[in-house]
OpenMM code with the backbone's topology and positions (N, CA, C; nanometers):
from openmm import Vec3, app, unit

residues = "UNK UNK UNK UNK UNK UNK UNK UNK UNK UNK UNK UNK UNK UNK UNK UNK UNK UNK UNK UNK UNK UNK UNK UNK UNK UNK UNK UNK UNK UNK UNK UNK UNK UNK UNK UNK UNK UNK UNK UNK UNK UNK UNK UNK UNK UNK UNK UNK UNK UNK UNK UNK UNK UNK UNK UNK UNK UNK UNK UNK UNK UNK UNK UNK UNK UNK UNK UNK UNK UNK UNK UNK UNK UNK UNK UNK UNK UNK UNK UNK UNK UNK UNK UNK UNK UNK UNK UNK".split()
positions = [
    Vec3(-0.2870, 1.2871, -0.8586),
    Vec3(-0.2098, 1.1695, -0.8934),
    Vec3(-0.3023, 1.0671, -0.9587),
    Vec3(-0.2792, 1.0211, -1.0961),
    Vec3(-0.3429, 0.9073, -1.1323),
    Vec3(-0.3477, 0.7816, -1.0412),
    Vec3(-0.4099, 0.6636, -1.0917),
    Vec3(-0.4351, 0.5808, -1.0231),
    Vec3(-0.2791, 0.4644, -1.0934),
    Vec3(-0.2753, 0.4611, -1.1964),
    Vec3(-0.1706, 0.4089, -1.2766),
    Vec3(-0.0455, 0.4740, -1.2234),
    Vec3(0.0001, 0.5950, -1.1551),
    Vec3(0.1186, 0.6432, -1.1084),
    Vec3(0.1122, 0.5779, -0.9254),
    Vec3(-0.0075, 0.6125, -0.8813),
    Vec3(-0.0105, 0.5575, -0.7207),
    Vec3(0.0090, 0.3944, -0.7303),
    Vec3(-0.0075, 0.2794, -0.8378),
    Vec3(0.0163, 0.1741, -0.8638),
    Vec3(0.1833, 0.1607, -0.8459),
    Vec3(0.2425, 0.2145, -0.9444),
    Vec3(0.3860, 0.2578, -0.9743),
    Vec3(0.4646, 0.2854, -0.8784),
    Vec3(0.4211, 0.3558, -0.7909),
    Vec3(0.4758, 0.4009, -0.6659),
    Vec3(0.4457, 0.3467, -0.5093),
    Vec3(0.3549, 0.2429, -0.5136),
    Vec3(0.3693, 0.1064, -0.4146),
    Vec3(0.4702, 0.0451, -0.4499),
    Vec3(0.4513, 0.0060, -0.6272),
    Vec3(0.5967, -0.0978, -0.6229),
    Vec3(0.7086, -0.0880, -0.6035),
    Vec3(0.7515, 0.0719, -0.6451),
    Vec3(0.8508, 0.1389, -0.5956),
    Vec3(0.8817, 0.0790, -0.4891),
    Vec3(0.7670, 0.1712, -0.4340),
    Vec3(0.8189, 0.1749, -0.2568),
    Vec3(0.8403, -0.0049, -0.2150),
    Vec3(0.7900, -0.1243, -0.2057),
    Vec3(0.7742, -0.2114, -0.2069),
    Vec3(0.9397, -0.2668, -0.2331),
    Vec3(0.9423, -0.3007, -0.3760),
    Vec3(1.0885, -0.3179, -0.4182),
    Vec3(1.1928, -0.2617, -0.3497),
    Vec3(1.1655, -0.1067, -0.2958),
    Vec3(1.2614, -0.0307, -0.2296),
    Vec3(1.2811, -0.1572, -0.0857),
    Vec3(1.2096, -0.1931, -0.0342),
    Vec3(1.2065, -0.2663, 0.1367),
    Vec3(1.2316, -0.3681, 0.1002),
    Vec3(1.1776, -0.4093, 0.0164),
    Vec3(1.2003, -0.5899, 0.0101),
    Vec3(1.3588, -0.6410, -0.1295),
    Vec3(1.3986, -0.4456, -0.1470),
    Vec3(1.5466, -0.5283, -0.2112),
    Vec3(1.5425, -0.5770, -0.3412),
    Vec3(1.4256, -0.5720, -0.4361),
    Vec3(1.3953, -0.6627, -0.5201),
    Vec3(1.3801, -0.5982, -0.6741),
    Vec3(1.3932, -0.6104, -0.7362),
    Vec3(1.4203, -0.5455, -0.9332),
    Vec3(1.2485, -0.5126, -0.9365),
    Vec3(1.1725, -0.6264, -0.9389),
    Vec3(1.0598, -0.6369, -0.9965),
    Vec3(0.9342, -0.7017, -0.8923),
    Vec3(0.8319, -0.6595, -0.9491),
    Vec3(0.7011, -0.6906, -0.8516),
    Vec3(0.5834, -0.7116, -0.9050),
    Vec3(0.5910, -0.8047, -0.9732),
    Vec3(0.4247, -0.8669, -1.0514),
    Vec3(0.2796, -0.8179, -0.9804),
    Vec3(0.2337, -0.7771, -0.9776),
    Vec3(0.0757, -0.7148, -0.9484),
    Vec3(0.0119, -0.8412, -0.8620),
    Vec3(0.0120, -0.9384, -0.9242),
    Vec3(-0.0287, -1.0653, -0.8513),
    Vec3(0.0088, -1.1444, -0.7513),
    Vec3(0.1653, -1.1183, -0.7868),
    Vec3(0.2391, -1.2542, -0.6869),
    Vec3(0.2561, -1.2091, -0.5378),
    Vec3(0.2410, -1.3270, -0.4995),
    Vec3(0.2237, -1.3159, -0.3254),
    Vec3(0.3238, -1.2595, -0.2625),
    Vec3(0.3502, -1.1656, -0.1802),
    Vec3(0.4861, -1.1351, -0.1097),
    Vec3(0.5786, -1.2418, -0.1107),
    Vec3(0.5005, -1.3014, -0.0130),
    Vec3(0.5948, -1.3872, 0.0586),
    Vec3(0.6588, -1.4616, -0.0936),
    Vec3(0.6367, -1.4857, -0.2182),
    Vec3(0.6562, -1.5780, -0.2696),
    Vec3(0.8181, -1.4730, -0.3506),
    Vec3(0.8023, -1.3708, -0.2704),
    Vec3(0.9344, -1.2768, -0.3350),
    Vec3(1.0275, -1.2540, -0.2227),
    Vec3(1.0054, -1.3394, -0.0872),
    Vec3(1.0745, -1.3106, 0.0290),
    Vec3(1.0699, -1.2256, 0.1003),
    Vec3(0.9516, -1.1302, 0.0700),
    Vec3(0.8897, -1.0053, 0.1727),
    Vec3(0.8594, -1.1067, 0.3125),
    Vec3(0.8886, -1.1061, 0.4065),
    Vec3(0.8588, -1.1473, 0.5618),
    Vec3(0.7930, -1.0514, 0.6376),
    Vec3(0.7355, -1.1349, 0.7249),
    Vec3(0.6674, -1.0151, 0.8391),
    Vec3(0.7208, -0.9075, 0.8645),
    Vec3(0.8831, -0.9121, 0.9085),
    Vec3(0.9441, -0.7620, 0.9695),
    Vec3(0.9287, -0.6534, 0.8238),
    Vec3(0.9257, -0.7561, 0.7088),
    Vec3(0.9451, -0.6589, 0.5735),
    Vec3(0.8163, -0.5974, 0.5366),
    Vec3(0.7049, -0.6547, 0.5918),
    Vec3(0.5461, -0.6328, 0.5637),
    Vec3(0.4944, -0.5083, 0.6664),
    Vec3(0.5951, -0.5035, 0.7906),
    Vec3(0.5504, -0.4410, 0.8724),
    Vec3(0.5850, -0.2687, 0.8258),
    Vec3(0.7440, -0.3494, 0.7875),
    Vec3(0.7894, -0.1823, 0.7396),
    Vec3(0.7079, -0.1156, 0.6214),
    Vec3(0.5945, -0.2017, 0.5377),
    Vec3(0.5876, -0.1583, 0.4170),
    Vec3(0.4694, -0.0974, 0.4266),
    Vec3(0.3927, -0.1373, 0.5607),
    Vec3(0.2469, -0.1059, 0.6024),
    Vec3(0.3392, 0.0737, 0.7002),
    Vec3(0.4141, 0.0397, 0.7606),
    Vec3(0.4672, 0.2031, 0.7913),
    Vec3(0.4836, 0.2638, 0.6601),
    Vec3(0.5765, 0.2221, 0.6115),
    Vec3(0.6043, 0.3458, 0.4707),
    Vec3(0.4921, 0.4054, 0.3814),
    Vec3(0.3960, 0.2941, 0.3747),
    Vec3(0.2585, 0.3460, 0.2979),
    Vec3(0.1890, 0.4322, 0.3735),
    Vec3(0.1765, 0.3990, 0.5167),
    Vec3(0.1066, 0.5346, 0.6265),
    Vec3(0.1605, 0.6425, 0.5894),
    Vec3(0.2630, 0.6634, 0.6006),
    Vec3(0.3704, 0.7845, 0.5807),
    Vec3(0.3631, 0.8589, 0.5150),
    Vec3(0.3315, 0.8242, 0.3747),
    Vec3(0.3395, 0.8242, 0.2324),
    Vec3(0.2235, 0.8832, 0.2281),
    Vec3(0.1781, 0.8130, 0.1992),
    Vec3(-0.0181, 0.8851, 0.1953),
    Vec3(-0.0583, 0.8740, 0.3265),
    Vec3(-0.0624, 0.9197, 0.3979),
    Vec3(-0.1448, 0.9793, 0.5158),
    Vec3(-0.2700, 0.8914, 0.5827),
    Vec3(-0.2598, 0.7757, 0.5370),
    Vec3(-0.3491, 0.6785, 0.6064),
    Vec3(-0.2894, 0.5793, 0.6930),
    Vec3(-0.4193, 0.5517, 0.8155),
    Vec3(-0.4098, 0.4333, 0.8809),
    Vec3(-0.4499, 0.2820, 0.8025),
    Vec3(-0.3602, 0.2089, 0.8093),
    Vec3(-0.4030, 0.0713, 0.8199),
    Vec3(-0.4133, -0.0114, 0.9666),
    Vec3(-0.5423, -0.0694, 0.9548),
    Vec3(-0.5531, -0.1045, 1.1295),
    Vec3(-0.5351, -0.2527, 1.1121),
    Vec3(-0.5013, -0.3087, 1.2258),
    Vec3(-0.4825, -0.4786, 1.2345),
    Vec3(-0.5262, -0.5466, 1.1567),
    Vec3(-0.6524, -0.5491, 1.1465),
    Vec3(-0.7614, -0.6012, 1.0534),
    Vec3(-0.7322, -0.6253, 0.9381),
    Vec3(-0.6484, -0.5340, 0.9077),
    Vec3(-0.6752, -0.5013, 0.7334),
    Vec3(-0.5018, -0.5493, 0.6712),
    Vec3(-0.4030, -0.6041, 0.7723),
    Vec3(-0.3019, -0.6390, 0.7472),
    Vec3(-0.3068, -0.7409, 0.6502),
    Vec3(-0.3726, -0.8208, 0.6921),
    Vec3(-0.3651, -0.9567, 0.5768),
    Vec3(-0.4247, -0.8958, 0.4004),
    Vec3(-0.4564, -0.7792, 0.4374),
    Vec3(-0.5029, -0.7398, 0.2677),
    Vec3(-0.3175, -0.6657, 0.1985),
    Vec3(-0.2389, -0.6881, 0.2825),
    Vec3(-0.1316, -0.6310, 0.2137),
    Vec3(-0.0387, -0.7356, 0.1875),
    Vec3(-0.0642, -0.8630, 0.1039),
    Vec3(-0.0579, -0.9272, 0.0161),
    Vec3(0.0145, -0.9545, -0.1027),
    Vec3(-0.0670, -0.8965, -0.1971),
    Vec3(0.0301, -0.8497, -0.3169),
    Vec3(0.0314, -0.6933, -0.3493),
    Vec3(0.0643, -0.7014, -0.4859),
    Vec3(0.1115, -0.5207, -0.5032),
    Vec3(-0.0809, -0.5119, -0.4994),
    Vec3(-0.1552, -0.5762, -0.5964),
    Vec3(-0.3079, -0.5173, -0.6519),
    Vec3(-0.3867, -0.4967, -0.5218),
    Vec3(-0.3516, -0.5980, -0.4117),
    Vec3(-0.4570, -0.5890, -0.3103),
    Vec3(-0.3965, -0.4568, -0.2340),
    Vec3(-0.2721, -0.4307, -0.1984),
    Vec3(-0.2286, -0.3672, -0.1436),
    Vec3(-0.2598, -0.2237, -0.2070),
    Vec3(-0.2840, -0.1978, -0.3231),
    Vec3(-0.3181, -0.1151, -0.3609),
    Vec3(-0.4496, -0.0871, -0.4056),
    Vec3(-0.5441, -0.1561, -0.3830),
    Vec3(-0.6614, -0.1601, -0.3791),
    Vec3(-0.6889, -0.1130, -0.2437),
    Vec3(-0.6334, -0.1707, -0.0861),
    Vec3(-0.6394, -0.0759, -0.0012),
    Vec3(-0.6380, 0.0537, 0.0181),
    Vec3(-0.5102, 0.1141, -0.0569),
    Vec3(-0.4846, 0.2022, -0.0550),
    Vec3(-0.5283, 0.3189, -0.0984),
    Vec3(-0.6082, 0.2906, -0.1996),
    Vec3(-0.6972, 0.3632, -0.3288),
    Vec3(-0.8476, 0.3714, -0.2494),
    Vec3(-0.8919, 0.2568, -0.1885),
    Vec3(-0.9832, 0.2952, -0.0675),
    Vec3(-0.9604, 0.3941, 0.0554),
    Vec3(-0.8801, 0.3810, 0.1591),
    Vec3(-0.8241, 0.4650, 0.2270),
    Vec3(-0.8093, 0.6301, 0.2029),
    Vec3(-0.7263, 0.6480, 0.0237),
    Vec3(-0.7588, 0.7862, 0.0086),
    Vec3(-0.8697, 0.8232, -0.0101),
    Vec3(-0.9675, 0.7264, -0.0880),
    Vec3(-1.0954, 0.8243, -0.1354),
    Vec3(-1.1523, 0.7963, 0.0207),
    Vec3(-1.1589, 0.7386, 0.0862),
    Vec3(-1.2623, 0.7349, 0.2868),
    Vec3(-1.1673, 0.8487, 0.3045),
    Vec3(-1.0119, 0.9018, 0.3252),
    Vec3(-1.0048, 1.0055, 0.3564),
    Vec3(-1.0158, 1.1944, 0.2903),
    Vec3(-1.0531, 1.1861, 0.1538),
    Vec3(-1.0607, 1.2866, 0.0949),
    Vec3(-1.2063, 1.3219, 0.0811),
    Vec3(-1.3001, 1.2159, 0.0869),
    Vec3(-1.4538, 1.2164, 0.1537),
    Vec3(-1.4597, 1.3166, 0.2763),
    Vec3(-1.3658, 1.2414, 0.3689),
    Vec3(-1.3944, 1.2931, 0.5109),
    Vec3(-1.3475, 1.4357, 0.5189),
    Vec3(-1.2673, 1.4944, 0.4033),
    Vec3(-1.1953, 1.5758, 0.4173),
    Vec3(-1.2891, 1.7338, 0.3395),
    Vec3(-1.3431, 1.6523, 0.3039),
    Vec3(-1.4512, 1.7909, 0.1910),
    Vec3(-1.5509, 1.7951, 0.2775),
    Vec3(-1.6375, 1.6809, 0.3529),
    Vec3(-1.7511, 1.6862, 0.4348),
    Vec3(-1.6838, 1.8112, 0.5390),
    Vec3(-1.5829, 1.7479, 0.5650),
    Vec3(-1.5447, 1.9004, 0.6664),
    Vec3(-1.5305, 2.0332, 0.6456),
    Vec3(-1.4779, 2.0561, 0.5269),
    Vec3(-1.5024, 2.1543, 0.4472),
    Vec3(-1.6183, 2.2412, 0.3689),
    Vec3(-1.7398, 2.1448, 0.4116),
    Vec3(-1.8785, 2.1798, 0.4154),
    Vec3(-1.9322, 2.2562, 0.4991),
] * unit.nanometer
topology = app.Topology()
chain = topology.addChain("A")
for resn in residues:
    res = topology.addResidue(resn, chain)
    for name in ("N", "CA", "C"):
        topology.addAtom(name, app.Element.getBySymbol(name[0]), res)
């Protein structure tokens, strides 16, 4: 999967929870009416989705679409690392 399609497909998913046409890269959730219960579901659906944990810590980085996907793009490559070392 490109990095330009895994972009595409946060906002998807994103727009899908929070109800919404469109999702600027920049703009703040909240400033599109994403709320906590809507942030919570969106941090499940991305676990789901790609196969990573997000831990407490790292909640406040799910933000906008770029940070949120800047997480995310971290997360796969720490888990596809971990995943070849094992395969070593």
């Amino acid at each position: 999967m490109s990095l330009e399609n895994l972009k595409e497909e946060l906002r998807a998913l994103i727009c899908e929870i929070a109800e919404i046409d469109t999702l600027p890269d920049d703009t703040h959730f909240k400033d599109v009416g994403i709320d906590s219960m809507m942030g919570v579901e969106i941090v499940a659906a991305i676990e789901r989705q790609y196969h990573v944990k997000i831990e407490d810590s790292e909640l406040k980085e799910i933000s906008t679409l770029n940070k949120s996907f800047d997480l995310v793009v971290s997360k796969l490559e720490t888990r596809d690392t971990l995943v070849a070392q094992s395969a070593e």
